[in-house]
matplotlib code that plots the C-alpha trace (Angstrom):
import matplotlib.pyplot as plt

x = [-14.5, -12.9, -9.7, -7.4, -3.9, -1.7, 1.8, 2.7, 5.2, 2.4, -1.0, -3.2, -6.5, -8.8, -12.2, -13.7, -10.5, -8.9, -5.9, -7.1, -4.6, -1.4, 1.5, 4.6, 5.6, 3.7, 0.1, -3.3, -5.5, -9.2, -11.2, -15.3, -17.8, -19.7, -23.2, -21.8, -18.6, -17.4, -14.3, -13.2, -12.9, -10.9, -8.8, -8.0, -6.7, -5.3, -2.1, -1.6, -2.1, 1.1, 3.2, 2.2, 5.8, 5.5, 8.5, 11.7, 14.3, 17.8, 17.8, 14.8, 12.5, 9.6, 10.3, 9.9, 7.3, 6.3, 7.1, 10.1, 11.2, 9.1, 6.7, 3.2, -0.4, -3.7, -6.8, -9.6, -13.6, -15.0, -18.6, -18.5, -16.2, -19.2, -20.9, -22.7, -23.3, -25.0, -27.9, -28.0, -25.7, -26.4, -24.3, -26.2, -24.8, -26.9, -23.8, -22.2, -22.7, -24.9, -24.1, -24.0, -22.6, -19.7, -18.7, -18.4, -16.5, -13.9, -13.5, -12.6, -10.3, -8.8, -7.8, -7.0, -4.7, -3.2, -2.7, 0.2, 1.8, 1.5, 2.8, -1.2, -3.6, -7.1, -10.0, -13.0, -16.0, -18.8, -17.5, -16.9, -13.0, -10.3, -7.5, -4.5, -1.7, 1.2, 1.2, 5.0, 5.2, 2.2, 1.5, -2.4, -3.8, -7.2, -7.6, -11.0, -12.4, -14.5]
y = [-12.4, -10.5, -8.9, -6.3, -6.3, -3.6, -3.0, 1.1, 3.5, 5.5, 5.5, 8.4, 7.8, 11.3, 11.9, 15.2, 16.9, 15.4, 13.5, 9.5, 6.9, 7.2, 4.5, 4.8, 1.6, -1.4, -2.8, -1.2, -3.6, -3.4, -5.8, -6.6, -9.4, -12.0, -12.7, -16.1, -15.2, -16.3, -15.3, -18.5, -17.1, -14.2, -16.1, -18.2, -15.0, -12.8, -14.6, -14.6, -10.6, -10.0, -13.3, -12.5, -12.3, -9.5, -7.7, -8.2, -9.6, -9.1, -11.2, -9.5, -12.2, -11.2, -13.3, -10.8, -9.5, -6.8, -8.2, -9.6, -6.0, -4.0, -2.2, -1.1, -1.6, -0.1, -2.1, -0.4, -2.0, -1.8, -3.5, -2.6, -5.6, -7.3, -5.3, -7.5, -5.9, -9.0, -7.4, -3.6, -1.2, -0.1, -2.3, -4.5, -5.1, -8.4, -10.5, -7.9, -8.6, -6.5, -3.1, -4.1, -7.8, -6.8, -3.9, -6.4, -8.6, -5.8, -4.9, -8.6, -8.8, -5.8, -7.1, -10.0, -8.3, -6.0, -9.5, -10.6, -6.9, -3.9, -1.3, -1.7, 1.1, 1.2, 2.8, 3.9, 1.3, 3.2, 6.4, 8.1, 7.7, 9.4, 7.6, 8.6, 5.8, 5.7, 2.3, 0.0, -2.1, -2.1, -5.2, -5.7, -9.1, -10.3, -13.1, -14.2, -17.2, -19.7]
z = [-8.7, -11.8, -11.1, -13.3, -12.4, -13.9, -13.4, -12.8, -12.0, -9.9, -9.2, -7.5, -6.4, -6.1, -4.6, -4.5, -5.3, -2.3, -2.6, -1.0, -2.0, -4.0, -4.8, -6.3, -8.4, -7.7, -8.8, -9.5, -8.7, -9.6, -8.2, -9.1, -7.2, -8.7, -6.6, -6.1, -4.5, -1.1, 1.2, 0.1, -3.3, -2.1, -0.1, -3.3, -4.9, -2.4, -2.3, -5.7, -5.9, -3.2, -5.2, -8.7, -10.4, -12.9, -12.2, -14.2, -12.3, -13.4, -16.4, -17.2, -16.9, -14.8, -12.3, -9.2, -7.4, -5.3, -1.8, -3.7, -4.6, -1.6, -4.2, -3.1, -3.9, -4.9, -4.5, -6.4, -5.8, -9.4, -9.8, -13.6, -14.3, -14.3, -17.1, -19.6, -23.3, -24.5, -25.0, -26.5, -26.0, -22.1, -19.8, -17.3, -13.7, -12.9, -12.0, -10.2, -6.2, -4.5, -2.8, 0.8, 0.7, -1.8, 0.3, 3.1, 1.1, -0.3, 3.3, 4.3, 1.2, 2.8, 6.1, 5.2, 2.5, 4.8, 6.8, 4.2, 3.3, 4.5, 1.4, 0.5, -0.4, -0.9, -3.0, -1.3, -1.9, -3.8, -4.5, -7.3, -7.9, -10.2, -10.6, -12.5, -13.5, -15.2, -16.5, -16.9, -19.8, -20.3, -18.2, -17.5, -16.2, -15.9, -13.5, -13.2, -10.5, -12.0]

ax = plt.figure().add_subplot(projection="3d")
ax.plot(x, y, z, "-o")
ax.set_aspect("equal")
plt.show()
């Protein structure tokens, strides 16, 4: 599993024009499945997403996170985190986890997500998304499982 966190002000997701998903300041989370992955593997991470301290507390040290301070987030699916330009200059997808078994997957990290928090929003699993972010810090973290 390959995971992008980025800390924002606000985050809009857009599909066909229409208005989906939209946070104010929290996390965009984009999140991509290896053919190998598990729900165990999600379950390793999905605590970590709601407890990540990236948040400055006040002695701005980021020490806070969003349940801490009540923020939201926006979960994203995103198989082309697993793009491999190794070879030529097209991408290749044959780590990413197929169609149907990742969409299950994104829908179990989903409940189970919505299991721990509830200020949680969600991308639409293989559609064509526009998202538009206003990023804090920056602050972007790639957490990959092994």
């Amino acid at each position: 599993m390959k995971i992008i966190v980025q800390r924002v002000q606000s985050a809009k997701l857009v599909i066909n024009s229409e208005n989906i998903s939209e946070i104010g300041r929290g996390l965009l989370i984009y999140v991509g499945f290896a053919k190998v992955d598990t729900k165990d593997v999600v379950n390793a991470y999905i605590h970590k997403l709601c407890q990540l301290r990236i948040f400055a507390d006040e002695n701005d040290k980021l020490n806070l996170s969003v349940i801490d301070l009540n923020f939201e987030l926006l979960v994203v699916p995103n198989f082309t985190l697993y793009a491999d330009i190794k070879k030529g200059n097209r991408p290749s997808f044959c780590s990413a986890m197929k169609y149907t078994q990742a969409k299950e997957l994104f829908e179990y990290m989903k409940s189970e997500l919505l299991l721990l928090y509830d200020k949680i929003r969600f991308g639409v699993f293989g559609a064509d998304m526009k998202i538009n972010s206003i990023c804090d810090g920056p602050i972007n973290i790639i957490i990959e499982s092994e």
